[in-house]
C-alpha positions in Angstrom: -6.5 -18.2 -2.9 -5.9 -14.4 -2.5 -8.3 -12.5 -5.1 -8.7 -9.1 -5.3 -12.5 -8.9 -3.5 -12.4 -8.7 0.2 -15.3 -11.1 1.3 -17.1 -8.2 3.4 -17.0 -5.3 0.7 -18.2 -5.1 -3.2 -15.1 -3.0 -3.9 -12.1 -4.8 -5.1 -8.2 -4.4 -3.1 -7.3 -2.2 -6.3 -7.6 -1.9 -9.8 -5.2 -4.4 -10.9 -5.8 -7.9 -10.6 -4.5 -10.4 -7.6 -2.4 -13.1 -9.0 -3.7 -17.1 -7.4 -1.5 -18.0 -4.9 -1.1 -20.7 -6.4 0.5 -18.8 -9.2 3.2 -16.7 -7.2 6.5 -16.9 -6.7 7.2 -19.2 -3.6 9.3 -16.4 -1.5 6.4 -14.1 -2.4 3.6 -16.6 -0.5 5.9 -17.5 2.0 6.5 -13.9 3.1 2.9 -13.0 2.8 1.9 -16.0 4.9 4.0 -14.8 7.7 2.7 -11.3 7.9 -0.6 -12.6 8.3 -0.1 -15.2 10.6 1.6 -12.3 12.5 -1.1 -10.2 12.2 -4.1 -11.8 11.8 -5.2 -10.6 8.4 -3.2 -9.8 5.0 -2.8 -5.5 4.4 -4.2 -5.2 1.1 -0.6 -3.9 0.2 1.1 -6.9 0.1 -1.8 -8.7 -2.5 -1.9 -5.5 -4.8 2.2 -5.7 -4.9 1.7 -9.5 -5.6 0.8 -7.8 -9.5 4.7 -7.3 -10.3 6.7 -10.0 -8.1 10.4 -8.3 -8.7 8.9 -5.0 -8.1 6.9 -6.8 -4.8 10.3 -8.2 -3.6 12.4 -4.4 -4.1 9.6 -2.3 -2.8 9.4 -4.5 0.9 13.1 -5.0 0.7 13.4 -0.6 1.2 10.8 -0.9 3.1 12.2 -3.2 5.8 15.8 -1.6 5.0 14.0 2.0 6.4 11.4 0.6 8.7 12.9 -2.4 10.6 16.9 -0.7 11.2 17.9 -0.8 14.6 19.8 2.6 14.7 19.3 5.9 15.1 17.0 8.1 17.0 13.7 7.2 15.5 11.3 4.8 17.4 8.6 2.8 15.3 6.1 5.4 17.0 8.1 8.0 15.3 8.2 6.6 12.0 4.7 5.3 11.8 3.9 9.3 12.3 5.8 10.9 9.7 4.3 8.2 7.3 0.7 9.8 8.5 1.4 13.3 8.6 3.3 13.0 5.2 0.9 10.9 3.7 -2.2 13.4 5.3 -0.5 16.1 2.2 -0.1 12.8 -0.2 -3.8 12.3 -0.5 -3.1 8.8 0.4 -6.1 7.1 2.4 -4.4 3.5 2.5 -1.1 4.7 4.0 -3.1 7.5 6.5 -5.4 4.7 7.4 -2.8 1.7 7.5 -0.2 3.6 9.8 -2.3 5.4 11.8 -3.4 2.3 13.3 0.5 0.9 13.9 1.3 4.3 15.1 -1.5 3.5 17.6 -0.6 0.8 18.3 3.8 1.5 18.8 2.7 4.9 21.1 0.2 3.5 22.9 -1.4 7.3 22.1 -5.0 6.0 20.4 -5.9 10.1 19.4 -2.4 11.6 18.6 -2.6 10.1 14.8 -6.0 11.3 14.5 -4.8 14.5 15.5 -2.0 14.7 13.1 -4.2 13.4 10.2 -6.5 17.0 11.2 -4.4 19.0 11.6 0.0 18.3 13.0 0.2 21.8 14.1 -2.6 21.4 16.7 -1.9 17.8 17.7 -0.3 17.1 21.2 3.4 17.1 19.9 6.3 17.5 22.0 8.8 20.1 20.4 11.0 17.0 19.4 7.9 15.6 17.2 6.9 18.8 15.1 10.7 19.6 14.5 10.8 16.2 13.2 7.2 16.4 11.5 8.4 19.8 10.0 11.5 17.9 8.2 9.8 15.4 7.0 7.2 17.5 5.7 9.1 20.6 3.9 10.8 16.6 2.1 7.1 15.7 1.2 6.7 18.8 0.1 9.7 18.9 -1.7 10.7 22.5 -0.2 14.1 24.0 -0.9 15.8 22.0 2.3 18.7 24.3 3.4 20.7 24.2 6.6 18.4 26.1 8.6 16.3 22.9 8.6 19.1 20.1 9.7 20.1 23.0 12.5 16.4 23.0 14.1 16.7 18.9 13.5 19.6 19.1 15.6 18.4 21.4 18.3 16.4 18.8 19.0 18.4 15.9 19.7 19.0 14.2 15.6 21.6 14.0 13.9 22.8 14.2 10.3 22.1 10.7 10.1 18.6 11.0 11.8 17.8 13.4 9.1 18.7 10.9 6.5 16.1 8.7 8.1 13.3 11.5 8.1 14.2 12.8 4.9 14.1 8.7 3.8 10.8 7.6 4.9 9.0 11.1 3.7 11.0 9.9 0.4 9.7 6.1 0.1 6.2 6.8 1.3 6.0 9.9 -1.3 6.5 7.0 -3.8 4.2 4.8 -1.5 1.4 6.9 -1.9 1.7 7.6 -5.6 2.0 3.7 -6.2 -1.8 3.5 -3.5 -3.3 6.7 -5.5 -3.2 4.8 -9.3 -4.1 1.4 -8.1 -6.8 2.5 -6.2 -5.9 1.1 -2.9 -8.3 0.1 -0.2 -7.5 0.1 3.6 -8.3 -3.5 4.9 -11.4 -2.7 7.3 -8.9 -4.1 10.4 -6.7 -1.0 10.4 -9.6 1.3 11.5 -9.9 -0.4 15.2 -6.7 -1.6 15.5 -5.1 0.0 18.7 -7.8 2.3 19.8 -8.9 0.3 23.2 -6.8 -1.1 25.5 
Protein backbone atom coordinates (compact mmCIF):
# COMPACT_ATOMS: atom_id res chain seq x y z
CA UNK A 1 0.00 0.00 0.00
CA UNK A 2 1.20 3.60 -0.57
CA UNK A 3 1.13 5.54 2.88
CA UNK A 4 2.34 8.73 3.41
CA UNK A 5 5.86 7.63 5.43
CA UNK A 6 8.69 6.96 3.17
CA UNK A 7 10.44 3.79 4.80
CA UNK A 8 13.88 5.70 5.10
CA UNK A 9 12.71 9.10 6.67
CA UNK A 10 10.49 9.98 9.93
CA UNK A 11 8.91 12.84 7.97
CA UNK A 12 5.78 12.03 6.17
CA UNK A 13 5.20 12.71 1.82
CA UNK A 14 3.03 15.81 3.07
CA UNK A 15 0.52 16.84 5.39
CA UNK A 16 -2.41 15.25 4.06
CA UNK A 17 -2.93 11.75 4.27
CA UNK A 18 -2.19 8.97 1.38
CA UNK A 19 -5.29 7.13 0.40
CA UNK A 20 -4.61 2.73 0.46
CA UNK A 21 -4.23 1.73 -2.82
CA UNK A 22 -6.49 -0.38 -2.36
CA UNK A 23 -8.87 2.45 -1.93
CA UNK A 24 -8.17 4.53 -5.21
CA UNK A 25 -9.67 4.88 -8.19
CA UNK A 26 -8.41 2.09 -10.67
CA UNK A 27 -7.03 4.68 -13.52
CA UNK A 28 -5.41 6.43 -10.64
CA UNK A 29 -3.18 3.03 -9.53
CA UNK A 30 -2.89 2.02 -12.84
CA UNK A 31 -1.24 5.37 -13.93
CA UNK A 32 0.88 5.52 -10.84
CA UNK A 33 2.12 1.96 -11.34
CA UNK A 34 3.43 2.79 -14.68
CA UNK A 35 5.44 5.80 -13.57
CA UNK A 36 7.17 3.82 -11.26
CA UNK A 37 7.76 0.85 -13.06
CA UNK A 38 9.25 3.45 -15.47
CA UNK A 39 11.17 5.01 -13.05
CA UNK A 40 12.03 2.99 -10.49
CA UNK A 41 10.41 4.70 -7.48
CA UNK A 42 6.97 6.68 -7.13
CA UNK A 43 7.63 10.98 -6.96
CA UNK A 44 5.98 11.77 -3.85
CA UNK A 45 3.76 14.04 -6.25
CA UNK A 46 1.72 11.54 -7.56
CA UNK A 47 0.74 9.87 -3.79
CA UNK A 48 0.08 13.45 -2.22
CA UNK A 49 -2.27 14.14 -5.52
CA UNK A 50 -3.81 10.56 -4.79
CA UNK A 51 -5.75 12.97 -1.66
CA UNK A 52 -8.31 14.48 -4.38
CA UNK A 53 -8.64 11.82 -7.33
CA UNK A 54 -10.64 14.35 -9.94
CA UNK A 55 -8.22 16.95 -8.98
CA UNK A 56 -5.20 14.08 -9.42
CA UNK A 57 -6.58 13.11 -12.87
CA UNK A 58 -6.98 17.29 -14.19
CA UNK A 59 -3.75 18.37 -12.60
CA UNK A 60 -1.44 15.40 -14.69
CA UNK A 61 -3.79 15.70 -17.56
CA UNK A 62 -2.13 19.80 -17.99
CA UNK A 63 0.60 18.54 -17.01
CA UNK A 64 1.17 16.02 -19.85
CA UNK A 65 -0.90 18.45 -22.19
CA UNK A 66 2.33 21.11 -21.55
CA UNK A 67 5.06 18.72 -20.77
CA UNK A 68 4.71 15.70 -23.18
CA UNK A 69 3.50 17.99 -26.72
CA UNK A 70 5.55 17.25 -29.52
CA UNK A 71 5.65 20.89 -31.09
CA UNK A 72 7.33 23.82 -30.77
CA UNK A 73 10.76 24.94 -30.05
CA UNK A 74 11.16 23.80 -26.46
CA UNK A 75 13.19 20.51 -25.74
CA UNK A 76 12.42 18.53 -22.39
CA UNK A 77 15.86 20.07 -21.31
CA UNK A 78 14.33 23.44 -21.88
CA UNK A 79 11.30 22.87 -20.06
CA UNK A 80 12.70 20.99 -17.08
CA UNK A 81 14.79 24.47 -16.61
CA UNK A 82 12.24 27.02 -16.60
CA UNK A 83 10.36 24.71 -14.00
CA UNK A 84 13.75 25.23 -11.80
CA UNK A 85 14.59 28.70 -12.32
CA UNK A 86 10.83 29.56 -11.89
CA UNK A 87 10.34 27.42 -9.15
CA UNK A 88 14.11 28.80 -7.56
CA UNK A 89 11.66 32.42 -7.00
CA UNK A 90 8.58 30.00 -5.95
CA UNK A 91 10.18 28.82 -2.80
CA UNK A 92 9.36 25.42 -4.01
CA UNK A 93 11.99 22.73 -2.79
CA UNK A 94 9.98 19.61 -4.30
CA UNK A 95 9.69 21.07 -7.81
CA UNK A 96 13.62 22.74 -7.59
CA UNK A 97 14.67 19.33 -6.37
CA UNK A 98 12.33 17.02 -8.62
CA UNK A 99 13.27 18.87 -12.00
CA UNK A 100 16.60 19.63 -11.45
CA UNK A 101 17.39 16.06 -11.53
CA UNK A 102 15.19 15.40 -15.03
CA UNK A 103 16.81 18.53 -16.35
CA UNK A 104 20.06 16.58 -15.57
CA UNK A 105 19.18 13.99 -16.80
CA UNK A 106 17.34 15.47 -20.58
CA UNK A 107 20.75 17.95 -21.02
CA UNK A 108 23.12 15.62 -20.07
CA UNK A 109 24.59 19.07 -18.27
CA UNK A 110 24.87 17.53 -14.34
CA UNK A 111 25.98 21.44 -12.93
CA UNK A 112 23.79 23.76 -15.26
CA UNK A 113 20.59 23.23 -12.89
CA UNK A 114 22.55 23.76 -9.91
CA UNK A 115 23.76 26.74 -11.40
CA UNK A 116 20.45 28.18 -12.20
CA UNK A 117 18.98 27.14 -8.73
CA UNK A 118 22.19 29.81 -7.40
CA UNK A 119 21.98 32.03 -9.27
CA UNK A 120 20.38 31.97 -13.69
CA UNK A 121 22.30 35.11 -14.40
CA UNK A 122 25.66 33.47 -13.68
CA UNK A 123 24.86 30.03 -14.96
CA UNK A 124 26.46 28.80 -18.33
CA UNK A 125 23.47 29.87 -20.53
CA UNK A 126 23.55 30.36 -24.11
CA UNK A 127 21.81 33.70 -25.08
CA UNK A 128 18.80 31.50 -26.32
CA UNK A 129 18.41 30.07 -22.59
CA UNK A 130 18.31 33.38 -20.52
CA UNK A 131 16.06 35.13 -23.18
CA UNK A 132 13.83 32.22 -22.59
CA UNK A 133 14.62 32.12 -18.64
CA UNK A 134 13.88 35.98 -18.68
CA UNK A 135 10.21 35.22 -20.19
CA UNK A 136 9.39 32.75 -18.15
CA UNK A 137 10.52 34.60 -15.17
CA UNK A 138 9.06 38.35 -15.56
CA UNK A 139 5.47 35.35 -15.95
CA UNK A 140 6.51 33.93 -12.48
CA UNK A 141 6.90 37.09 -11.47
CA UNK A 142 3.92 38.17 -12.82
CA UNK A 143 5.63 41.46 -14.39
CA UNK A 144 3.75 43.78 -16.72
CA UNK A 145 4.60 41.48 -19.99
CA UNK A 146 4.60 43.91 -22.92
CA UNK A 147 5.85 43.49 -26.43
CA UNK A 148 9.32 44.31 -25.67
CA UNK A 149 9.44 40.82 -24.09
CA UNK A 150 7.83 38.52 -27.05
CA UNK A 151 10.41 40.81 -29.48
CA UNK A 152 13.66 39.58 -27.42
CA UNK A 153 11.68 35.98 -27.44
CA UNK A 154 11.78 36.20 -31.07
CA UNK A 155 15.30 37.48 -31.61
CA UNK A 156 16.04 34.43 -30.43
CA UNK A 157 14.53 31.98 -32.55
CA UNK A 158 10.54 31.49 -30.68
CA UNK A 159 7.74 32.22 -31.77
CA UNK A 160 4.37 33.56 -30.60
CA UNK A 161 3.44 30.13 -29.98
CA UNK A 162 6.87 29.29 -28.18
CA UNK A 163 6.02 32.09 -25.85
CA UNK A 164 2.64 30.58 -25.09
CA UNK A 165 4.59 27.55 -24.05
CA UNK A 166 7.08 29.57 -21.76
CA UNK A 167 4.52 31.77 -20.50
CA UNK A 168 2.37 28.13 -19.87
CA UNK A 169 4.74 26.14 -17.92
CA UNK A 170 5.96 29.36 -15.62
CA UNK A 171 1.91 29.50 -15.36
CA UNK A 172 1.18 25.65 -14.17
CA UNK A 173 4.25 25.33 -12.11
CA UNK A 174 3.38 28.79 -10.33
CA UNK A 175 0.28 26.78 -9.30
CA UNK A 176 2.54 23.63 -8.80
CA UNK A 177 4.54 25.16 -6.29
CA UNK A 178 1.67 26.79 -4.31
CA UNK A 179 -0.13 23.31 -4.32
CA UNK A 180 3.95 21.67 -2.84
CA UNK A 181 4.26 24.89 -0.34
CA UNK A 182 0.72 24.04 1.72
CA UNK A 183 1.00 20.28 1.66
CA UNK A 184 4.30 20.34 2.68
CA UNK A 185 5.89 18.42 0.03
CA UNK A 186 8.93 16.28 0.35
CA UNK A 187 11.44 15.49 -2.53
CA UNK A 188 11.75 11.66 -2.79
CA UNK A 189 15.53 11.16 -1.66
CA UNK A 190 16.11 9.59 -5.62
CA UNK A 191 15.89 12.92 -7.24
CA UNK A 192 19.01 14.25 -5.51
CA UNK A 193 21.59 11.71 -7.49
CA UNK A 194 19.60 11.12 -10.30
CA UNK A 195 21.67 12.21 -13.45
CA UNK A 196 24.75 13.61 -11.82
CA UNK A 197 27.30 10.58 -13.04
CA UNK A 198 27.55 9.16 -16.11
Amino acid sequence: AYSTKDESAARPVGRYPVPNKKDMPYDIVELMEEVEMKTGFLPNVFKAMSHRPAEFRAFFAYYNAIMNKDTGRLSKADKELIIVATSVVNRCPYCVVAHGALHRIYSKQPALADQVIVNWKLADLSDRDLAMLEFALAVCRADNITEEHFQKLERHGFDREDAWDIGMISAFFAMSNRIAHYIDLRPNKEFYTMGRMP
